[in-house]
SEMARTI-680844 format. One record per residue (C-alpha): residue in one letter; x, y, z. Coordinates in steps of 0.001 Angstrom, whole numbers, plus 524288, in hexadecimal, padded with zeros to 5 digits. Layout:
N
aXYZ
...
This chain:
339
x86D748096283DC2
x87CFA805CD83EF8
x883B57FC84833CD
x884B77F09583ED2
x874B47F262843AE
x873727EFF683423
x87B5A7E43A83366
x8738F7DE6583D07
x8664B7E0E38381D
x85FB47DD8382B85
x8567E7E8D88263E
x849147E56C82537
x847137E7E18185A
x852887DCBA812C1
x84BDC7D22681CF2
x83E367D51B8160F
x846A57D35E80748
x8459E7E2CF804D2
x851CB7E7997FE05
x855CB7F6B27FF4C
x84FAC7F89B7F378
x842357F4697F809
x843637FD418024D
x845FB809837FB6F
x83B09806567F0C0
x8308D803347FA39
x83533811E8801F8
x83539818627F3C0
x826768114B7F169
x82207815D97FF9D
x826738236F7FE41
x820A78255B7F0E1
x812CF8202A7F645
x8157282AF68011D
x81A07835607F5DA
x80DA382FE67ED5E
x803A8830D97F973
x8063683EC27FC69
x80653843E17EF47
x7F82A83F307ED34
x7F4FB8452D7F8F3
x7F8C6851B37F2D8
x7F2E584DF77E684
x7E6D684C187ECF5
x7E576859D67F442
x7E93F85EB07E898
x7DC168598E7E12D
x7E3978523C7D870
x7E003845247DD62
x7D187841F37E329
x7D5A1839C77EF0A
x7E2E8833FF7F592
x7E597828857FD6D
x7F2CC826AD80116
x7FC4A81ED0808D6
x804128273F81100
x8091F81E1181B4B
x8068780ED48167D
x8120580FFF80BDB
x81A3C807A181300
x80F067FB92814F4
x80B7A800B780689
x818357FD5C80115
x81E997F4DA8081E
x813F27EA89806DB
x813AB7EDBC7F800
x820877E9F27F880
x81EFF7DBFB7FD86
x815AB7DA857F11E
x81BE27D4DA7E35E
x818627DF327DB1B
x8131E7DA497CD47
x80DF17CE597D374
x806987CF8C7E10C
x7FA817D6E47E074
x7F7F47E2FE7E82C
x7EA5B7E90C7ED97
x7ECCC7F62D7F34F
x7E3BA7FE067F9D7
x7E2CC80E607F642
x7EB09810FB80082
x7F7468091D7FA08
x800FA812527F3BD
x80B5180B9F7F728
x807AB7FEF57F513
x80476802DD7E5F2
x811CA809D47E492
x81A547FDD97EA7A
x812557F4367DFEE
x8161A7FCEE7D527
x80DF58080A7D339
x814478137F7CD86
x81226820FE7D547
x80BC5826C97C6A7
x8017481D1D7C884
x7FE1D81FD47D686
x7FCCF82CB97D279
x7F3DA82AE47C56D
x7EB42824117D0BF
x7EBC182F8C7D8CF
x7E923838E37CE73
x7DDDE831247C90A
x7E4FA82F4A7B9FF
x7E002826CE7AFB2
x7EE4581EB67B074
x7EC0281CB97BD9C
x7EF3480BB67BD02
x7E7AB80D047C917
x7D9CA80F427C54B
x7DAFB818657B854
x7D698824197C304
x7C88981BA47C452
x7CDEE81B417D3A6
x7D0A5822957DE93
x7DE61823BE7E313
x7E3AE8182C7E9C0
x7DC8A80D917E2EA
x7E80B805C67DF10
x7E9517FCF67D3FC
x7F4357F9B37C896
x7F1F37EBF37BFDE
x7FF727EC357BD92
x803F27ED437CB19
x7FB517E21F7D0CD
x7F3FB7ED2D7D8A8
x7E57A7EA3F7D8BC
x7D9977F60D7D8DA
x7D4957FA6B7E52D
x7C80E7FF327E9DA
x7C3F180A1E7F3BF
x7BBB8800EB7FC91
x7C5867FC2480702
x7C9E67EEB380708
x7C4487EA8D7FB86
x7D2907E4997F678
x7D4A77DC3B800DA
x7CB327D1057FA3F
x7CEC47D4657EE38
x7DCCA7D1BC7F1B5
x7D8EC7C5347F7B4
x7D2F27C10C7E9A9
x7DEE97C4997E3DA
x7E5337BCDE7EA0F
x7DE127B1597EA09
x7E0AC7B3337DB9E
x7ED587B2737DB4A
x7EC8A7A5497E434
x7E42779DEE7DBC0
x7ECA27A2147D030
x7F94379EE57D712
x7FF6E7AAC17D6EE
x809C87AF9F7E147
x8030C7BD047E151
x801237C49B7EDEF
x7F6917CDBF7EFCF
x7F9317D9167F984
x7EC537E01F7FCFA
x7ED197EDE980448
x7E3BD7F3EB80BA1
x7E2AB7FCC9819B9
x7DD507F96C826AC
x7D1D97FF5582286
x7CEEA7F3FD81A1A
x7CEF97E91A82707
x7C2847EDB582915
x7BAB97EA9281A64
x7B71A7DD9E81A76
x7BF9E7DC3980D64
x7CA807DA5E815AE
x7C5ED7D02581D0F
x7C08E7C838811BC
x7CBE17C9FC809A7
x7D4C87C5E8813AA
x7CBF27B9EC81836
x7CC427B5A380906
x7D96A7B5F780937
x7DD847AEEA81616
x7D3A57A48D81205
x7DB9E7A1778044C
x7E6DF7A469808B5
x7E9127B0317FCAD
x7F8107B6FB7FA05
x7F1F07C3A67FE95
x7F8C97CD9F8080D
x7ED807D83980E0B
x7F6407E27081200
x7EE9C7EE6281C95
x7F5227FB8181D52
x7F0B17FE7D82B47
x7F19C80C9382B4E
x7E6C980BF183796
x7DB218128E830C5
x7D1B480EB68295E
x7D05D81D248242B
x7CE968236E830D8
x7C9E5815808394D
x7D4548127684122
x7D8CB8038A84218
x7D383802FD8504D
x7C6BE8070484ADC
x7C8157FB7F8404F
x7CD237EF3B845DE
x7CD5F7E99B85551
x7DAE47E50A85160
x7E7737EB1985142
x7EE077E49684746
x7E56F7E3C483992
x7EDE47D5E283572
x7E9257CF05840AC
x7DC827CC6F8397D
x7E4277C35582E92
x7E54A7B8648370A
x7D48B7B90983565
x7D6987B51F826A8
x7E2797ABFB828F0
x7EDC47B3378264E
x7F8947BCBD82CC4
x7F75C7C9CD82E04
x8024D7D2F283156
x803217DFA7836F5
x80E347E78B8335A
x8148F7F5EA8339F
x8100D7FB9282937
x8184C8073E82961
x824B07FEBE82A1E
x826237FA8F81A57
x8304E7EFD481E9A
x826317E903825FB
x81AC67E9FB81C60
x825137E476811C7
x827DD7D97381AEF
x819477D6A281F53
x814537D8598106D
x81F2A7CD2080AC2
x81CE37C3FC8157A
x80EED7C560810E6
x812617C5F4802FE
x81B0E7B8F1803D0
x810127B1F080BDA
x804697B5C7801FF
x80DE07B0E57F610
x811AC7A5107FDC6
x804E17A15C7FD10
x801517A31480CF1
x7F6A07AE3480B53
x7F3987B92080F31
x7F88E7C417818C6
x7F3527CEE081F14
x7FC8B7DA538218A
x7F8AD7E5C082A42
x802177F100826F0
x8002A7FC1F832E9
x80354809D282C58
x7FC2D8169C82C08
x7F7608203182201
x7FDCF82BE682362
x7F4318334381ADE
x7E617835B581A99
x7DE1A828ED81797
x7DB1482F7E80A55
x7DB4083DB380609
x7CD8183F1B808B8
x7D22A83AC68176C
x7D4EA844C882207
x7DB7C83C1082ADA
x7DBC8845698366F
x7CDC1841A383B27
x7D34D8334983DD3
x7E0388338C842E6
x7E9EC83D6F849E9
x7F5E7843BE8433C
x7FE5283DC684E10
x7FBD48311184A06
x7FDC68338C83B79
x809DB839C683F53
x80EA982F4C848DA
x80C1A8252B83D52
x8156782F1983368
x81F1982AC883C01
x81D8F81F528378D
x81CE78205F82A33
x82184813E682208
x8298E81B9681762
x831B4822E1821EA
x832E9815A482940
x8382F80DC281C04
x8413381AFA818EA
x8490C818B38282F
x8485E80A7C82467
x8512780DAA818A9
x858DF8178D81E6B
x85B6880DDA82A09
x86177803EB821A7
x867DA80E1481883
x85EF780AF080DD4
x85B55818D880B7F
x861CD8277C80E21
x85D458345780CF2
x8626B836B77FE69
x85A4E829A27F899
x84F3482CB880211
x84DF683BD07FA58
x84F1A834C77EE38
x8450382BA87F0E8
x83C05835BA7F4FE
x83E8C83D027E852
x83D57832DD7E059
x82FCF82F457E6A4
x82BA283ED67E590
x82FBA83EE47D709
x826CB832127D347
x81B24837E87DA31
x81D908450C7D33D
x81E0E83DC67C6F1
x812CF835307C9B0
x80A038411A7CC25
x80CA7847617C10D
x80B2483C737B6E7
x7FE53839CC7BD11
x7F9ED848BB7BD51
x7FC61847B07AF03
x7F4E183B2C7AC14
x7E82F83AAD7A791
x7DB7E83AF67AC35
x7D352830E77AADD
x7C85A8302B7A2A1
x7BA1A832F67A5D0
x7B8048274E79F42
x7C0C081E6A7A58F
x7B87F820217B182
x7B015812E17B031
x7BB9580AFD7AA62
x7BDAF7FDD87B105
x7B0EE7FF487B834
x7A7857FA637B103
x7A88C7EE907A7EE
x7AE617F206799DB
x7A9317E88678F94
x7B41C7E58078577
């Protein structure tokens, strides 16, 4: 792009309030939930970890959307599939590895969990459970909450297309149209519910439509174009806090990855279409963005991906080191504890 094309057009990212600094942060947060992702692959082949689930292709809805979010205040409901969405709210990459690794400092669950079931007091993210969709009502009671308190707190609930078909998704959203709750339900459409295809799922194309059912918008979006996820996610944001309701935001990406690493993802879908959808990876799409508008070169790029290498290095070690938990600690929180 020439000096004079510049002059006459305003990047995307200062019309949606994003300063340079955003930018590089939310690259540096996507490319460590990449760096994080593969390395428990590899720590799962290795025996060292019982079971991965990673997110190899939705860090750029994962993020961005994250991003939208005031950290500290809104509260966030990821599903096991949200790396990046714990990262951009403030978990460190030591912690997503004490999760991983099953450690008794794991803020997650103490290592009572399997990998992936998110949650940090501290960091406004609420506990998970395996069965799918189950946080979509309980999001919906959060935020009613928060209304009836008077609070300007969001709640941004994640979950994947999967989840459109459990009838927790429809009753949470119908609870929430009906009193009008700050709530965003954000769907990373990756177009598989584990191996069902979309078309095998829903008659409809587009997943959002079915907001206008419960009485609010829905919005399908790139989901492998950050910029756009930002923009759909704030809109959303601003409406929820504004005290208009709810928003449904369908986020079309794709899981570069096995489902799980108990997946073999070859039975399900070709490697032409995993590779035509590399091509469109969201990472590599925010990195031209950046180089476009001479945010980022090669020289900050390498040190960027250094960086990110060195904190996952360091993260795996300090959780290697860290104890196991107890036996004992096995039942804790489980069953009621008198005194």
């Amino acid at each position: 792009m020439t000096t004079t094309e510049r002059r006459l057009r305003t990047p995307t990212h200062e019309a949606l309030g994003l300063t340079a600094d955003d930018l590089l942060s939310m690259y540096t947060v996507m490319r460590l939930a990449r760096a994080l992702a593969e390395r428990m692959w590899l720590l799962q082949r290795g025996g060292k970890t019982p079971f991965a689930v990673t997110a190899e292709g939705h860090e750029g809805v994962q993020v961005a959307s994250a991003w939208a979010l005031d950290r500290g205040r809104d509260m966030v409901l990821p599903y096991y599939r949200d790396l990046g969405v714990v990262l951009a709210v403030g978990m460190s990459a030591k912690e997503v590895m004490l999760n991983a690794l099953g450690r008794a400092a794991d803020p997650n669950s103490g290592g009572r969990q399997l990998p992936g079931h998110w949650f940090h007091a501290e960091l406004n993210i609420v506990s998970g459970s395996s069965p799918v969709a189950t946080q979509i009502p309980h999001a919906a009671g959060i935020a009613l909450a928060s209304k009836l308190r008077g609070e300007e707190t969001v709640t941004a609930v994640y979950f994947g297309d999967g989840a459109t078909s459990a009838g927790d998704f429809h009753e949470g959203l119908n609870f929430a149209g009906v009193h009008r709750l700050p709530v965003v339900f954000i769907c990373e459409n990756n177009g598989y519910a584990i191996s069902v295809p979309s078309s095998k799922q829903a008659a409809v194309e587009d997943l959002a439509v079915r907001a206008a059912g419960y009485g609010f918008p829905g919005v399908t979006v790139d989901g492998n174009d950050a910029l756009a996820v930002y923009g759909a996610t704030r809109e959303a944001v601003e409406r929820a806090r504004a005290g208009e309701g709810p928003t449904f935001i369908e986020a079309k990406t794709y899981r570069l990855a096995p489902h799980t690493s108990a997946d073999d993802d070859r039975l399900y879908r070709s490697p032409e279409e995993v590779e035509a959808w590399r091509r469109r990876d969201p990472i590599e799409r925010l990195r031209a963005y950046l180089i476009e508008w001479d945010l980022l070169d090669k020289r900050k790029d390498e040190a960027i991906g250094a960086t990110v290498v060195e904190e996952v290095e360091e993260a795996v070690r300090l959780a290697e080191a860290s104890p196991e938990p107890e036996p004992e600690s096995a039942l804790q929180h489980v069953f009621y504890e008198k005194g």
